[in-house]
KEZAVEX-916581 format. One line per 8 residues: number of its first residue (from 1); for each residue x, y, z of C-alpha. Coordinates in steps of 0.25 Angstrom, whole numbers, plus 5000, padded with zeros to 4 digits. Last residue first. Layout:
KEZAVEX-916581
NUM = X Y Z  ...
end
This chain:
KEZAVEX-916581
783 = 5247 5134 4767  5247 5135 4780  5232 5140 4785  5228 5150 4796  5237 5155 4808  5251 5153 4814  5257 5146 4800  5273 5145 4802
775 = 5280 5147 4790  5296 5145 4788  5307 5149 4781  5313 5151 4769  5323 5162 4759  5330 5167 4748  5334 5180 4742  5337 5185 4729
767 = 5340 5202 4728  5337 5211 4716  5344 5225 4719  5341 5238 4725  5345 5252 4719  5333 5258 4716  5327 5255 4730  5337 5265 4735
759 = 5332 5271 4747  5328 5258 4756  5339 5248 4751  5336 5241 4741  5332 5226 4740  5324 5219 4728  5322 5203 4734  5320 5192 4727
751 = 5315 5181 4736  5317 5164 4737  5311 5152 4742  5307 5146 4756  5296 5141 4763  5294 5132 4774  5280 5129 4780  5274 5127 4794
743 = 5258 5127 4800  5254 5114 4797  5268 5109 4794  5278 5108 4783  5270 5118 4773  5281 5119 4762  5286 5133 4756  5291 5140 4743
735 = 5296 5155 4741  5294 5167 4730  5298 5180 4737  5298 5194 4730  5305 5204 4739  5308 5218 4740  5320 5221 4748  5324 5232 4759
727 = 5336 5236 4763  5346 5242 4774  5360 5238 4773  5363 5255 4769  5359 5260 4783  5351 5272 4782  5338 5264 4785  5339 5264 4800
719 = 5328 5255 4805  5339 5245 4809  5352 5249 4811  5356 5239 4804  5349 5234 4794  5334 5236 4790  5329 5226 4781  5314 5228 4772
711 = 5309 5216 4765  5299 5218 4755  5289 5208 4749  5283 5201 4738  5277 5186 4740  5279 5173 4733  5275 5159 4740  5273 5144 4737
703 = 5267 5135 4746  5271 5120 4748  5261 5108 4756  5251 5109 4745  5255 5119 4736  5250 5135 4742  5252 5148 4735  5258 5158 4743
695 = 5256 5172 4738  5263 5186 4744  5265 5198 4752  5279 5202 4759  5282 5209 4771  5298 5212 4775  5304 5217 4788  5321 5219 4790
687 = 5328 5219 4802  5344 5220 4802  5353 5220 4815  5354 5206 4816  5361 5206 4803  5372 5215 4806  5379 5209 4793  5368 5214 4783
679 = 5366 5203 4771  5359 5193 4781  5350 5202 4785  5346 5194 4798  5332 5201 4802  5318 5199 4796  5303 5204 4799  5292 5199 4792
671 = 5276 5202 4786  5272 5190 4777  5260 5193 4768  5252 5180 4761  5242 5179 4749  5236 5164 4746  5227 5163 4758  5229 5176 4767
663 = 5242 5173 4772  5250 5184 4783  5265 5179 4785  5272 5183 4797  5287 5186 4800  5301 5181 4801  5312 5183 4793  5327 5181 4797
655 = 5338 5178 4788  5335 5191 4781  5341 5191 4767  5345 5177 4763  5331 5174 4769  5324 5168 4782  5311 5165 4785  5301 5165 4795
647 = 5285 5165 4793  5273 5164 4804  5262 5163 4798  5248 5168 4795  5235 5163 4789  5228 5160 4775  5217 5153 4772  5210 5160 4786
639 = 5216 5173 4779  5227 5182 4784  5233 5196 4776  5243 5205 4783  5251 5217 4774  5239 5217 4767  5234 5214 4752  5223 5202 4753
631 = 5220 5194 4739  5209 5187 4738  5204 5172 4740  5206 5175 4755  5199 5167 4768  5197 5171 4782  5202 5186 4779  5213 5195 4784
623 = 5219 5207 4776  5228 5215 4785  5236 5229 4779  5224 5229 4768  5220 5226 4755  5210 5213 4755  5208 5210 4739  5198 5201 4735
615 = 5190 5187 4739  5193 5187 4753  5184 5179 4764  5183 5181 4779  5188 5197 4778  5196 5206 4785  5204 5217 4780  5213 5225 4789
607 = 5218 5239 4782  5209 5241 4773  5206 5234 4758  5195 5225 4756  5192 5220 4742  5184 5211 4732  5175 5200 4737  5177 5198 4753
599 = 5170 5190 4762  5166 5190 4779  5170 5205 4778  5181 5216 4785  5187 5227 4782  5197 5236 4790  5203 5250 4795  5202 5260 4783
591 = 5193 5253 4775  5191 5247 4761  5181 5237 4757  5179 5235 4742  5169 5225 4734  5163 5212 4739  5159 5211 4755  5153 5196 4761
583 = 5148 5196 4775  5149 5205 4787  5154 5217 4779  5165 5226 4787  5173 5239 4783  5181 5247 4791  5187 5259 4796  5186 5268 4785
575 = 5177 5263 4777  5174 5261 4761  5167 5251 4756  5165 5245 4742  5154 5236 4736  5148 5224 4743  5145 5220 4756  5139 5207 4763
567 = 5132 5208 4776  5133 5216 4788  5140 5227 4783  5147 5237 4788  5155 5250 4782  5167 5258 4792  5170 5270 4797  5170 5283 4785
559 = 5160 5274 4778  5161 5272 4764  5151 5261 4758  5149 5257 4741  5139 5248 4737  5133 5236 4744  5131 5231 4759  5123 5220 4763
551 = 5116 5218 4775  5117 5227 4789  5124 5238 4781  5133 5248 4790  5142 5260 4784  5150 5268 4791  5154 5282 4798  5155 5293 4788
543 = 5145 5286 4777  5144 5284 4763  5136 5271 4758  5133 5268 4744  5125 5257 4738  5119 5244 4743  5115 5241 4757  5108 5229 4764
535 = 5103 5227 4778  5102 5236 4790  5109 5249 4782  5117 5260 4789  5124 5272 4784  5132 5278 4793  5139 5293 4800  5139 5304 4788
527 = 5129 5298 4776  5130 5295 4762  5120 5285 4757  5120 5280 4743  5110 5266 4738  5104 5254 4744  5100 5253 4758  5094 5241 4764
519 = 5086 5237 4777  5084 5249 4788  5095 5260 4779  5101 5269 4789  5109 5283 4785  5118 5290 4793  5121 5303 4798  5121 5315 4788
511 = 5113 5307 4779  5113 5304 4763  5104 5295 4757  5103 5291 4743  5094 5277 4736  5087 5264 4743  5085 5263 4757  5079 5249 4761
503 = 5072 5249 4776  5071 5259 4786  5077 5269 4779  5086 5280 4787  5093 5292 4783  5101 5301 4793  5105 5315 4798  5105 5327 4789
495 = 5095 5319 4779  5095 5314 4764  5087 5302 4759  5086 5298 4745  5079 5286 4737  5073 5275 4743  5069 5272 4756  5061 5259 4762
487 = 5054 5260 4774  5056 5267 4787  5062 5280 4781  5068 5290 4790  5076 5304 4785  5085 5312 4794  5089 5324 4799  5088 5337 4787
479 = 5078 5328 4779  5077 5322 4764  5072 5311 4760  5069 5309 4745  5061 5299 4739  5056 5285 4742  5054 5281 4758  5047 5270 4763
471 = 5038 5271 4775  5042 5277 4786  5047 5289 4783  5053 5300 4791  5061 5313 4786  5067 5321 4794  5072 5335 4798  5070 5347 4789
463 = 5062 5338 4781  5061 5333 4766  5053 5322 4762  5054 5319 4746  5045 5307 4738  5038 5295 4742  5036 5291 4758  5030 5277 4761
455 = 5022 5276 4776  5024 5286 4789  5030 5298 4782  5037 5308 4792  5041 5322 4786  5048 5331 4794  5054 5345 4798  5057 5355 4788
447 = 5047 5346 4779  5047 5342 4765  5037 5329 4761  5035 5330 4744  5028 5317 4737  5025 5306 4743  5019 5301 4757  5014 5289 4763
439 = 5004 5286 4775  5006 5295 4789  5012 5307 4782  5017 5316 4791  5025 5329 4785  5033 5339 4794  5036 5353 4800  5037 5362 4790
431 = 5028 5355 4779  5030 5352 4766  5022 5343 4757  5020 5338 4744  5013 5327 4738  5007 5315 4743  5004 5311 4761  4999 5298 4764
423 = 4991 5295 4776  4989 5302 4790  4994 5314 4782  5002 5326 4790  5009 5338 4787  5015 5344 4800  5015 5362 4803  5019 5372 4793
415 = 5013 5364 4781  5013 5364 4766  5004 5351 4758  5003 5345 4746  4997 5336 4738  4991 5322 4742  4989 5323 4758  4983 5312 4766
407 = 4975 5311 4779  4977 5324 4783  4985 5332 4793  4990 5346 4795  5000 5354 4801  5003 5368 4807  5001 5376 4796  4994 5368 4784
399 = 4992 5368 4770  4988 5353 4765  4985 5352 4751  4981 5338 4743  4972 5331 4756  4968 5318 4761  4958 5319 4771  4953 5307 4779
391 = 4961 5310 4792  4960 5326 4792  4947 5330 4799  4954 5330 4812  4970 5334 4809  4971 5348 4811  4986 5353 4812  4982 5370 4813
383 = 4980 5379 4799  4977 5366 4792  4973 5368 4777  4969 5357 4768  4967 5357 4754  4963 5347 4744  4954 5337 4752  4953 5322 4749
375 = 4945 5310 4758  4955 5298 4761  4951 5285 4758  4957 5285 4743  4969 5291 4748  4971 5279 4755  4968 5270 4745  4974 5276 4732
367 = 4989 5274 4740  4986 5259 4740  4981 5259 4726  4993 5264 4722  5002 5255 4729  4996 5244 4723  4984 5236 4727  4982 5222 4727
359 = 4994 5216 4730  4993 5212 4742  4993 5216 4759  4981 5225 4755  4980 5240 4760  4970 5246 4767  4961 5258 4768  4954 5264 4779
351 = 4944 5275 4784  4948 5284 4796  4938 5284 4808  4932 5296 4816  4934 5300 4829  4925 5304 4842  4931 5303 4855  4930 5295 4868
343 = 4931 5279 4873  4937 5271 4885  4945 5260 4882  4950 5252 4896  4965 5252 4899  4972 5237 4904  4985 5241 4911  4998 5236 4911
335 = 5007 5248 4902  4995 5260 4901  4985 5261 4889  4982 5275 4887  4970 5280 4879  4962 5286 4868  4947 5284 4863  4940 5285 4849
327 = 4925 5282 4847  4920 5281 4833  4905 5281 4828  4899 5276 4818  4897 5261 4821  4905 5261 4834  4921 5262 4833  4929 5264 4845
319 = 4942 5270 4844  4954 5269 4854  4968 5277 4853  4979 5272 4861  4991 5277 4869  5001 5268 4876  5002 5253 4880  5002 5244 4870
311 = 4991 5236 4868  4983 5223 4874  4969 5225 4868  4958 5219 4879  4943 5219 4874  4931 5218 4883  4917 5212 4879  4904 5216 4879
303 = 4905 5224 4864  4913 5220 4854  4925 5227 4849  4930 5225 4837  4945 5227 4834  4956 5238 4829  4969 5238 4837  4984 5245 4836
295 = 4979 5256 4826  4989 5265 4825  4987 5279 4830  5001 5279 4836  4996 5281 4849  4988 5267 4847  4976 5265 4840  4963 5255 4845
287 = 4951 5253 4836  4939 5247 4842  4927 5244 4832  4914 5243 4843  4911 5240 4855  4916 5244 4871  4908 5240 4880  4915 5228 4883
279 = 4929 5236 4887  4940 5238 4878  4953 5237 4885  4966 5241 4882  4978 5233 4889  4992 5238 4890  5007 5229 4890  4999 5219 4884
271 = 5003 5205 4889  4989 5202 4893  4984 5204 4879  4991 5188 4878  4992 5187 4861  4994 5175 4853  4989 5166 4862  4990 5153 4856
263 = 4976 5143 4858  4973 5129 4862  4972 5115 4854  4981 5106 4848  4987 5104 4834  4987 5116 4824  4988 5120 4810  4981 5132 4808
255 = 4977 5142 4795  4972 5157 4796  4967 5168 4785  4962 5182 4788  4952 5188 4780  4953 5200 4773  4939 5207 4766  4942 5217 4755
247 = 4954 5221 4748  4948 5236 4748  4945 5236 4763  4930 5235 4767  4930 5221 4774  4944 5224 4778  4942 5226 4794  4932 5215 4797
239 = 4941 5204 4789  4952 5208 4796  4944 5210 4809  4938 5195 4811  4950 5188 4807  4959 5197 4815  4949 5193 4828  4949 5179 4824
231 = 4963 5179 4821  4967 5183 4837  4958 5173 4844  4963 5164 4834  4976 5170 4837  4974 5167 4853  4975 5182 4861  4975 5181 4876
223 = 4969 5190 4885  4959 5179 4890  4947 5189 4884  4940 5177 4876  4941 5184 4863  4955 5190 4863  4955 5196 4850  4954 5209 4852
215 = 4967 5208 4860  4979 5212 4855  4981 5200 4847  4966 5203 4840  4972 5217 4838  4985 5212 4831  4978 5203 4822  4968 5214 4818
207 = 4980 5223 4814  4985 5212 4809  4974 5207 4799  4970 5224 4796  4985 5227 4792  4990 5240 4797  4990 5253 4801  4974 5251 4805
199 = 4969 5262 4797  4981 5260 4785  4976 5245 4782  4980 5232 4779  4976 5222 4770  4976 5207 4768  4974 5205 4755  4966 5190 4752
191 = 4967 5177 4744  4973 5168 4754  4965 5173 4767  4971 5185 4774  4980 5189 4787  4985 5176 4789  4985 5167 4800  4993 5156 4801
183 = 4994 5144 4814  5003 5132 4816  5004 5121 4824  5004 5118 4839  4991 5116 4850  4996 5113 4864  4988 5121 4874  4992 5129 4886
175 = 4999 5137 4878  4988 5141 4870  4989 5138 4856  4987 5145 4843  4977 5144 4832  4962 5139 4837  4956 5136 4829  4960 5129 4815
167 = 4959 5132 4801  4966 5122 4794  4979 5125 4786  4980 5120 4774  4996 5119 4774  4998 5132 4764  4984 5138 4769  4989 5148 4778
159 = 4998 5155 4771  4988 5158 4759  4980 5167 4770  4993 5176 4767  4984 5182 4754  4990 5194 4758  4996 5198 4771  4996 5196 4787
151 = 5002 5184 4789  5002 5176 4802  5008 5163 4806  5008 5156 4820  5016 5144 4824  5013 5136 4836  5024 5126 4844  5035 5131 4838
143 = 5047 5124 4830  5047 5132 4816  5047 5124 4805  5035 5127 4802  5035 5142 4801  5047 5140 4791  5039 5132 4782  5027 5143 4782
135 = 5034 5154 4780  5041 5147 4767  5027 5141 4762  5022 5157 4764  5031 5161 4754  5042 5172 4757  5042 5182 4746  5050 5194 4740
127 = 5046 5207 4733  5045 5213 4748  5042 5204 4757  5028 5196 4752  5023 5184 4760  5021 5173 4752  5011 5164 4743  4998 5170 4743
119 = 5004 5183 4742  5011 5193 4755  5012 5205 4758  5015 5210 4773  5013 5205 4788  5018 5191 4792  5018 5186 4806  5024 5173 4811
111 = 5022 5167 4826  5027 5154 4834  5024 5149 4845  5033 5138 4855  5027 5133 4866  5037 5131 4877  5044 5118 4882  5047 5113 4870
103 = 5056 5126 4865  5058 5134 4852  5069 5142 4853  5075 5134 4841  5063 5136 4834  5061 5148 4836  5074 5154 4831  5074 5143 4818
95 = 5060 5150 4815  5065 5164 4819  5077 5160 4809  5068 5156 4796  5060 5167 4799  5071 5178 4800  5078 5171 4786  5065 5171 4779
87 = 5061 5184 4783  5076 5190 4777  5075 5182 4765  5062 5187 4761  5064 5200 4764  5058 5207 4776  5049 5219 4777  5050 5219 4795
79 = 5053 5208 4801  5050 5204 4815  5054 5192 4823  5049 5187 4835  5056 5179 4848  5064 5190 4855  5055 5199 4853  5046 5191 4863
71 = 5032 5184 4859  5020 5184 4869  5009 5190 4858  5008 5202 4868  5018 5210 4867  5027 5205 4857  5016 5200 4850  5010 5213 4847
63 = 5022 5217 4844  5026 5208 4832  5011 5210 4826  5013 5226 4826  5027 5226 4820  5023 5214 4810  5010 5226 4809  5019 5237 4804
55 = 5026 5229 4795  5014 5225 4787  5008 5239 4789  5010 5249 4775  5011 5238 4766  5017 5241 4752  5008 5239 4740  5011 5226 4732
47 = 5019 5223 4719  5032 5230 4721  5033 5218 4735  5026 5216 4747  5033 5226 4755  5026 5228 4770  5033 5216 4776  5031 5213 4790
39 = 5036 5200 4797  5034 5195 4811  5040 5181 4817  5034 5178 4831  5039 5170 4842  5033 5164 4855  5036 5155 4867  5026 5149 4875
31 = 5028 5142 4889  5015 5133 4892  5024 5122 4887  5033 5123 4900  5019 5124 4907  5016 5111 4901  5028 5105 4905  5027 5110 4918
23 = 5014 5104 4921  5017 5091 4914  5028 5089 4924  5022 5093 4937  5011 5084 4932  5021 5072 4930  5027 5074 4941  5014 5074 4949
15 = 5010 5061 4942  5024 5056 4948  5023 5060 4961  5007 5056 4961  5014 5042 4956  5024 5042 4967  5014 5041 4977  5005 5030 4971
7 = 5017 5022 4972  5019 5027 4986  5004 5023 4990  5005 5009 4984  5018 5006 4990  5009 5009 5004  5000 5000 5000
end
């Protein structure tokens, strides 16, 4: 009995242990780690209208996750306008990242976002493509519990159908549930446009994406979002938002692969550094702005029940839409604490137009819609800034004295005070403090202050200060400090301080400071301190200090310091310190200190060169290279196939010589020191120094040697070259060796020297001389 009771003991120990076990094992899989990959691309290529907002929603989309969605900077990726070879390479290694990370003990999900152009085959960067197949193949290799796509752009409902996937719900997992696989939502079905909009400042399947995430979507009010939870609501409002658009109704497109059951949670609202609250009474189209008067929120709101939106903290604009009437509130949402809408004012609402993520309409037809919706008035005279009344009205004249704004302007305008349009501003305008344009602007800009462009910019800005553009720039910039361009810029910039493009620069600019090129430079620019480029640059660089390209570098560089590149080089530079290119350089490098590069085509000619491989001259006082198929000229020149050795050898004219020899493959310099004139009878009172250059050509075991050089002997009393024994000789040497050890050769053979004395060279004679010793190899090959 009592064995009984002790057996029965140990098996509530062990059934215990066992609980205690699963417990934390379950609790160790309870642990979830995320990572997302964001991509933005608002250049589809020559024959699709540039996107105004695809970059600017990845931003939004990788924040919001951030903040709430759970996901550390340190585990997402964000690209902005990539190439193809560029996005492939970043996925490709944030998959082999993940991967690697990915741990059996946690939950591993993770998350891709595409937003930009894209056809029913690939997403669209530029004139480039990357298939979906090609996505899709390195999502699945991807070691993670739950994997997530969404693209937000044409006809990407094709994504989802290239397994069949079957329409399942829910998508994600919970993490207390087990469900794995894979999940893809798109912003529209196969044959569709997915749009985007100037109201919203963005596209309408994000912008409802990113408000479901933020809490419009949190149906059974737990705080956290699911992305069923989250699709349903974009789902909903997409196809509510673009029943009137041009392109007509969008409908968002999803496909699911999954095994087990449960939800993910996407977004926890909890984590929001700041909560606004729409209370149950509350009913009607709820549009929230942020202190930037961007829309952060557009939703819904039924009444009898309350809505919790995680934001930001800071300043926000609230209006409330009820059939015909508009309510518009302000307020303050403080760091950690929940803040309940309360209404007040009267406004009116803009009308919209949008743009399609395809093909369908050209630049021209983009630029015909928004004036299209805007209601035109000839003359406008503002003796005060007086904006109410102004939002709709394009106008062709604009007079005013302290400012003025409008819509649009197409035609001219002259102002003492700030020239602003909301959207695109035409023509010419000058203005003593600034212009604004909020959408585009071409023609004229000039300024003794400012003008600011927030989108694309054609023509000629000029500004007693600066110039700023944030879209891409084509024409002429030309400002007393500085001129900014966020997009591309072609054509000419010219400042007292500095020029900067945020992405390619192509064409002439010319700076008191430096000029910075965010992605590549082609073209001249001149300026006093640097010129800086992140990727490639082609063309001509002039700069007091130095020279920097992140990528490639082509053309022509002078710098007063030094020229850097991060990648190959090719062309000719100039510095006075140094030159250095990371990779491969082809062309000419001179500098006043050193150059140095991985390989070399053509030559490099400073005092120290230093290379890995040599194809071409090296011309300095130390050439030093890993491997030389070229020809190096110094008084010192080493390579790996080379090496250095210790040489001693005595001759019929100087029985003692002992010195180094420097061999960089097939070319060799010796630099020596002798004593023991043997034709001087105070021999031990002579010192004499010679350097020769040469070629040794390699037999097997033998070697074979001829080098030209000049031996200089100073006799008693040394250094004092009055005395008549005093002499130098040039030499041409031809001698023979044998390798006898690993490091040791013999050598011997035979010189004719020309020896004169040091002020009557004319009267010198023609001298035989013979000589051996021995080499001792102390680093690199024996040959």
């Amino acid at each position: 009995m009592k064995n009984r009771t002790n057996i029965y003991r140990i098996l509530i120990i062990l059934s215990s242990l066992l609980l205690f076990v699963s417990l934390a094992n379950a609790e160790s899989k309870n642990r979830i780690r995320r990572f997302c990959f964001v991509a933005g691309a608002n250049d589809g290529g020559i024959e699709r209208v540039k996107l105004k907002y695809a970059v600017k929603d990845s931003y939004s989309f990788s924040g919001l996750l951030h903040s709430i969605g759970g996901i550390s900077k340190d585990d997402s990726r964000l690209l902005v306008n990539p190439r193809r070879n560029a996005f492939l390479k970043e996925l490709t290694d944030f998959a082999s990242t993940v991967s690697s990370i990915s741990n059996k003990d946690e939950r591993t999900e993770f998350l891709f976002y595409y937003s930009g152009h894209s056809d029913e085959k690939s997403i669209l960067l530029g004139n480039e493509n990357v298939s979906y197949t090609e996505i899709r193949d390195i999502i699945n290799q991807i070691d993670a519990d739950v994997k997530i796509a969404i693209l937000d752009s044409c006809s990407s409902g094709a994504f989802t159908r290239l397994k069949g996937g079957k329409l399942r719900s829910p998508f994600l997992v919970d993490a207390a549930h087990n469900m794995k696989g894979f999940a893809f939502m798109t912003s529209s079905s196969v044959d569709e446009a997915s749009q985007e909009s100037d109201r919203i400042r963005g596209s309408f399947f994000t912008h409802y994406l990113l408000t479901g995430l933020r809490g419009a979507a949190d149906l059974n009010r737990d705080g956290k979002i699911t992305l069923n939870e989250a699709y349903q609501f974009a789902y909903f409002e997409t196809l509510a938002g673009t029943q009137q658009t041009l392109a007509g109704p969008q409908h968002p497109n999803y496909a699911i692969q999954m095994t087990g059951t449960g939800d993910v949670i996407m977004t926890d609202i909890r984590r929001s550094s700041s909560i606004l609250v729409i209370p149950a009474s509350i009913h009607g189209r709820l549009y929230v702005k942020n202190s930037n008067d961007i829309l952060v929120c557009e939703l819904r709101k039924m009444p009898g029940q309350d809505i919790e939106l995680g934001l930001e903290e800071g300043d926000y604009t609230v209006l409330l839409s009820q059939e015909a009437t508009l309510l518009e509130g302000e307020l303050v949402l403080q760091e950690g604490e929940k803040t309940e809408l309360k209404l007040e004012l009267l406004t009116r609402a803009d009308t919209e137009y949008t743009l399609q993520r395809g093909p369908n309409l050209t630049p021209d037809d983009q630029k015909s819609l928004s004036q299209n919706n805007l209601e035109e008035q000839v003359w406008y005279f503002s003796p005060i800034y007086r904006k109410n009344g102004r939002e709709n009205i394009k106008n062709r004249f604009v007079f005013n004295l302290f400012g003025s704004y409008s819509a649009a302007i197409d035609g001219f305008s002259f102002g003492f005070g700030p020239t602003v349009t909301e959207y695109d501003m035409t023509g010419f305008h000058w203005s003593i403090i600034g212009n604004y344009a909020g959408g585009n602007a071409e023609g004229l800009l000039f300024s003794n202050i400012f003008n600011v462009v927030c989108q694309d910019f054609a023509g000629v800005e000029h500004s007693g200060l600066f110039n700023i553009n944030y879209g891409d720039t084509k024409g002429l910039q030309l400002a007393s400090l500085f001129n900014m361009s966020d997009g591309e810029t072609r054509w000419v910039q010219i400042s007292g301080l500095f020029n900067t493009s945020g992405k390619d620069f192509n064409g002439f600019r010319i700076s008191g400071l430096f000029n910075y090129g965010g992605n590549n430079s082609h073209g001249f620019s001149a300026t006093g301190l640097f010129n800086q480029t992140v990727n490639d640059f082609s063309g001509v660089n002039l700069a007091g200090l130095y020279n920097i390209s992140g990528g490639k570098a082509s053309g022509f560089q002078v710098a007063g310091l030094f020229n850097y590149s991060e990648k190959s080089s090719a062309g000719f530079n100039a510095a006075g310190l140094y030159n250095i290119t990371q990779d491969s350089f082809k062309g000419v490098n001179i500098a006043g200190l050193f150059n140095k590069a991985d390989n070399i085509t053509g030559a490099q000619i400073a005092p120290v060169n230093i290379s890995k491989n040599v194809q071409g001259l090296q011309l300095g006082v130390i050439n030093i290279a890993e491997e030389s198929g070229g020809l190096p000229i110094g008084i010192i020149n080493v390579s790996g196939d080379g090496g250095i050795e210790l040489v001693c050898w005595s001759s019929t004219t100087m029985l003692l010589n002992t010195g180094f020899l420097f061999r960089s493959g097939y070319f060799y310099s010796i630099i020596a020191g002798s004593t023991f004139n043997s034709e001087y009878s105070g021999k031990g009172d002579s010192f004499g120094y010679s350097y020769y250059a040469g070629v040794q050509i390699p037999v097997s075991i033998l070697f074979f040697s001829f080098d030209v050089g000049q031996l200089t002997v100073d006799n008693k009393k040394i250094f004092d070259y009055s005395s008549s024994n005093d002499f130098q000789a040039l030499q041409g040497r031809l001698s023979a060796g044998v390798k006898i050890l690993n490091r040791v050769s013999f050598f011997g053979g035979t010189s004719i020297n020309y020896k004169y004395n040091y002020d009557r060279f004319k009267d010198g004679k023609l001298e035989a001389e013979y000589f051996g010793g021995v080499r001792l190899s102390v680093f690199g090959k024996n040959l």
